[in-house]
N, C-alpha and C positions, 0 to 999 in steps of 0.2 A: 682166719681160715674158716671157709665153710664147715659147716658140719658133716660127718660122710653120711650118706644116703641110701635106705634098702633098694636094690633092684629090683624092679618090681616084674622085669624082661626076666627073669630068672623061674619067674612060679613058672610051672605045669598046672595048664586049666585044664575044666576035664567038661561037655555036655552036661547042659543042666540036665537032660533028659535021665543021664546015671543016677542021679541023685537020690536016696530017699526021704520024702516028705512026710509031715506028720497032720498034713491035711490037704483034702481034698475037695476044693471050692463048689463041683456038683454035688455030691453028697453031702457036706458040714454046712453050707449054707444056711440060714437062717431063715425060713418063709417069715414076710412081716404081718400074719395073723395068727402066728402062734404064742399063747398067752404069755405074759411074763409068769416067772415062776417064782420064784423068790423075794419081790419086792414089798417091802411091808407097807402098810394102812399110811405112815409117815410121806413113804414114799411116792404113793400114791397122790396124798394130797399135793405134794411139790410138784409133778409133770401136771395134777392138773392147775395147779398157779400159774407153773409155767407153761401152758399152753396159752392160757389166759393172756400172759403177759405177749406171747407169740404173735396169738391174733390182732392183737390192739398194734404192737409194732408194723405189722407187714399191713396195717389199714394206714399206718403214717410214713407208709416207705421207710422207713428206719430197719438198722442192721439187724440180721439176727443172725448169730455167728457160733459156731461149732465147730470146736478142736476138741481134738482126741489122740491119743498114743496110737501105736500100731495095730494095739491087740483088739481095738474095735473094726478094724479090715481081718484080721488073721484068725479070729472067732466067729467071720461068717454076715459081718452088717451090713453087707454090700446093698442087697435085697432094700434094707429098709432105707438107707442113707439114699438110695435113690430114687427113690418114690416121696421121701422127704424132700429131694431136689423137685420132681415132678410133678410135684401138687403145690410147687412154689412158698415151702415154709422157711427155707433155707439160703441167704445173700450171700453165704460165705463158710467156706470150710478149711480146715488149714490141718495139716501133721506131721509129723517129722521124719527124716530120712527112710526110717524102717515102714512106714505105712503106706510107703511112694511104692519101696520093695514087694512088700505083699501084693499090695492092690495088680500093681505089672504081673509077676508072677503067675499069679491067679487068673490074668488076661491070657497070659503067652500059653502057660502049660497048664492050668487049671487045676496049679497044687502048688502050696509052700509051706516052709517050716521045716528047716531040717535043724538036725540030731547036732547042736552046739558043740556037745561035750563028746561026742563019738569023734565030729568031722575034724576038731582044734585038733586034738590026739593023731591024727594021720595028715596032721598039713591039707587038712580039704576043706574050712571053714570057708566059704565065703568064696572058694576059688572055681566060681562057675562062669564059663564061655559067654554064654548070653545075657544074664542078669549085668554081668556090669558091661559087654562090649556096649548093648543098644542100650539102656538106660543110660549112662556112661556119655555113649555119643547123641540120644535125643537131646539132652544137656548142651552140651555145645553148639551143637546144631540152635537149638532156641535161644540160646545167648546170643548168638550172632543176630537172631530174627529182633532180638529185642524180651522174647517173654521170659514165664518163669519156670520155677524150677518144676513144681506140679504143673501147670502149664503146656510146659514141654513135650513132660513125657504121656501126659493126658491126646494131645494131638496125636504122638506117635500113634501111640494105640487106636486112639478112636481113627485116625486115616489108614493104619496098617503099613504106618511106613513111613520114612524120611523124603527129604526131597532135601539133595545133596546138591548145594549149588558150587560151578564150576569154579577151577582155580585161575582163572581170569575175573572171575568176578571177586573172588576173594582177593586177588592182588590189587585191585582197581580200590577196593574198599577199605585195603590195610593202607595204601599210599595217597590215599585222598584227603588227608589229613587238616586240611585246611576247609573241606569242603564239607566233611562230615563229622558225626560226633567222634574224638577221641577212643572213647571205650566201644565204638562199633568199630573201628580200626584193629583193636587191640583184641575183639574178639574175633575177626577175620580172621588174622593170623592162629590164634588158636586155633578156631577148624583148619586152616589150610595146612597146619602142624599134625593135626591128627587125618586130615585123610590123605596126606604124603606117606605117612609110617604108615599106614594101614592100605594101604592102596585101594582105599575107595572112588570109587569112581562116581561119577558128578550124576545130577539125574534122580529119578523114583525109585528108592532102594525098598524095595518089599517085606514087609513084616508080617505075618499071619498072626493073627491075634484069635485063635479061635472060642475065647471064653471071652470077651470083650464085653456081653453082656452083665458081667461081674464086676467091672471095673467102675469105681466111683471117681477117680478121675477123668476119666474119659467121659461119664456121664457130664460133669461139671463143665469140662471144656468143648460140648455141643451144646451145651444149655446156655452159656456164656455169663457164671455161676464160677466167681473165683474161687479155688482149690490151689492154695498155699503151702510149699512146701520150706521148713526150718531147721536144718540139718546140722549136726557140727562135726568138721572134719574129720576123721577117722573111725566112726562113730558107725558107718553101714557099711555094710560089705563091697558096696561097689567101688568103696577107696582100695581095696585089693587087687584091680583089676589095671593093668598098667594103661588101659586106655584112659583113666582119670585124669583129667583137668579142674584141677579145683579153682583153676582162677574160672572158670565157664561155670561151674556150681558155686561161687562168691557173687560173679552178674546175676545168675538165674536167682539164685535164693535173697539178692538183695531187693530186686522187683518183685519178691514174693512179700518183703517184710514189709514195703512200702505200700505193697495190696492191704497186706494187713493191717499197716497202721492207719491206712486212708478207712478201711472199714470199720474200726475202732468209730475214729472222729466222728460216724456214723450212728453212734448208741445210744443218745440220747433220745430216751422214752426205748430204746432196742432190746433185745435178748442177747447175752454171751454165756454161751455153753460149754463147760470144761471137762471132756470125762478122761480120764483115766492117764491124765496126762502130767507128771508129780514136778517138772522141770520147765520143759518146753514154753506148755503153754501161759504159766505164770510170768514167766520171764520176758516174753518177748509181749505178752500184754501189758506190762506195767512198765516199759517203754515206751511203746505206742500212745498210753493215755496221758502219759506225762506230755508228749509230745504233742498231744489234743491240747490237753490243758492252758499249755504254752502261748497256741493259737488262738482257743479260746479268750483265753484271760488279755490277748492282746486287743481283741474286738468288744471287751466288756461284756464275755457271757462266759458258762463254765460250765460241764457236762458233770449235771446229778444224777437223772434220773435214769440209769442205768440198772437192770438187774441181772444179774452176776450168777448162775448156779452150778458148783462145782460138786463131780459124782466121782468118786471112786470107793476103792474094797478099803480100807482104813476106817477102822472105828472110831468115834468123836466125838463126845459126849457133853462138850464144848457148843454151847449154843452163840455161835457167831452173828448172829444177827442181833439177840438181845444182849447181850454183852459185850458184845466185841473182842477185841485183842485180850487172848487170858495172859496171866503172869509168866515171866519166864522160868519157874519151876512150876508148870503146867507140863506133861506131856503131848497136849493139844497144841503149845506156840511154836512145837519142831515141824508141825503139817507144814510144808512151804504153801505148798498149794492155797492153803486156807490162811495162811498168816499173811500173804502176798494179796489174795482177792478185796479179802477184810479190810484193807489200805486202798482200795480202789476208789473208795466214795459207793454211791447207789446203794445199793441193798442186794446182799451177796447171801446165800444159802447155800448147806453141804448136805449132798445125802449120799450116803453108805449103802450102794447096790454095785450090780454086776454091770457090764455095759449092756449088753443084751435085753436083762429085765429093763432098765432106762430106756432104750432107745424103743422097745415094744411099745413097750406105756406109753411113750411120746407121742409114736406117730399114730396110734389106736385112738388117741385122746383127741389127736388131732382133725383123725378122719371121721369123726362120728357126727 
């Protein structure tokens, strides 16, 4: 017997516009000449290593890669993160579920971040009209085209809109099954599922995106600058939203992971940048590089010279670079972050700042 199932046709959505936010993308912004504040003499010396290492990579074409958690979109990085794109320091960015949110959000209504523990308490967490219909349906929509999950909704935004192709063409595409690939079939019919129930109609569906200039995915997918998105089921809000198709967010986010690991396979002599990210981005990198490795080691070569520099607010007094892996009654070998990078090979450093002072220094360091 199946298991029984929440209705998800049962919520009452409500305008994201009701909402209250606890930030507002024009005013909290981050301008990227405002000095870092907090970052200490240590810290300093590591963005400018790691700028060091930047420049030399992007004179060998090689990756220079940057994941981060949410809270470097939802504290205002937009500013920098694209100007970092814009002066070409940056082959690749990747985040997860909640940073796809913000970033949108900050496009659409040029505010996010609401009240967890007020909206849980009144059944309103998460249950907003727009963030999950159109994020929700850019998704599906790009599963069908083929891209990804940042991808997706980076297009939406930056064209202000879907392009909803007709249900003749999705029938033609689900039944063509000898002539076409399988999972472009399989994701026909997903959209042709979701714009039956919803009664979308075929055609240029219009989105105003009026803060778009905010948006770092949108920046990434004009610049043609992959922005990867690694989401896990239940895990954002837009799985609340009954227009969810997670088999459409399993296509999209799989051609995100495969972005990913093809930009990996890329790092030797590269830069990989981890800020703020304690899960995510360790996980889905020490896949990817196994998964170099593999390739490598088949062509009789193997990817060393990699440098690895992971930022977050955790203290760690654990010098990873000259020691390596501490003892397992160390309270430095519970950092996953840092006990995952340190297994990586190359040469991996951790520094203890804010994302904000990080990412200043960075691009200050870099534009000088």
């Amino acid at each position: 017997m199946p298991y029984q199932k929440f209705n998800r046709d049962k919520l009452i959505l409500k305008p994201l516009s009701e909402r209250k936010n606890k930030v507002n993308i024009e005013a909290d912004h981050i301008p990227t000449d405002m000095p870092p504040k907090n970052l200490s003499e240590k810290g300093f010396e590591l963005v400018r290593q790691t700028v060091d290492k930047i420049k030399k990579a992007k004179a060998l074409n090689r990756s220079v890669m940057l994941t981060f958690g949410a809270h470097t979109i939802k504290n205002g990085m937009a500013p920098t993160l694209i100007a970092l794109m814009n002066d070409g320091w940056l082959t690749h960015l990747a985040t997860n579920g909640a940073g796809i949110i913000h970033d949108w959000e900050f496009s659409f209504l040029g505010k996010s971040s609401e009240d967890v523990r007020e909206n849980v308490k009144h059944g309103e967490f998460g249950t907003w009209q727009e963030t999950g219909y159109y994020i929700n349906l850019a998704i599906v929509v790009g599963a069908y085209e083929g891209l990804g999950y940042g991808e997706s909704v980076g297009k939406m935004i930056s064209n202000e809109g879907l392009q909803i192709p007709d249900e003749q063409e999705l029938l033609h595409a689900a039944s063509n099954v000898n002539g076409c690939d399988l999972s472009k079939a399989a994701a026909a019919l997903d959209l042709l599922g979701t714009i039956r129930k919803y009664g979308i109609k075929s055609g240029f569906m219009s989105i105003p995106h009026p803060f778009k200039k905010y948006s770092v995915q949108a920046r990434a997918y004009e610049l043609g600058i992959p922005f990867t998105a690694h989401p896990m089921i239940g895990h954002d809000i837009i799985y609340v939203h009954p227009l969810n198709n997670c088999a459409a967010i399993g296509r999209a986010a799989q051609n995100d992971f495969l972005s990913f690991a093809n930009s990996v396979s890329n790092l030797e002599n590269g830069v990989y940048m981890s800020i703020g990210s304690a899960v995510m981005s360790p996980m889905i990198f020490e896949k990817s590089m196994s998964m170099t490795q593999n390739v490598e080691t088949q062509l009789g070569r193997h990817l060393d010279n990699h440098f690895m520099l992971v930022v977050d607010l955790a203290e760690s007094e654990w010098d990873w670079s000259k020691n390596g892996e501490p003892p397992m009654d160390n309270p430095a070998y519970y950092l996953r972050y840092c006990k995952t990078f340190s297994r990586m090979g190359g040469e991996m450093h951790y520094l203890t700042a804010d994302n904000r002072d990080f990412l200043l220094a960075l691009y200050q360091e870099l534009s000088k």
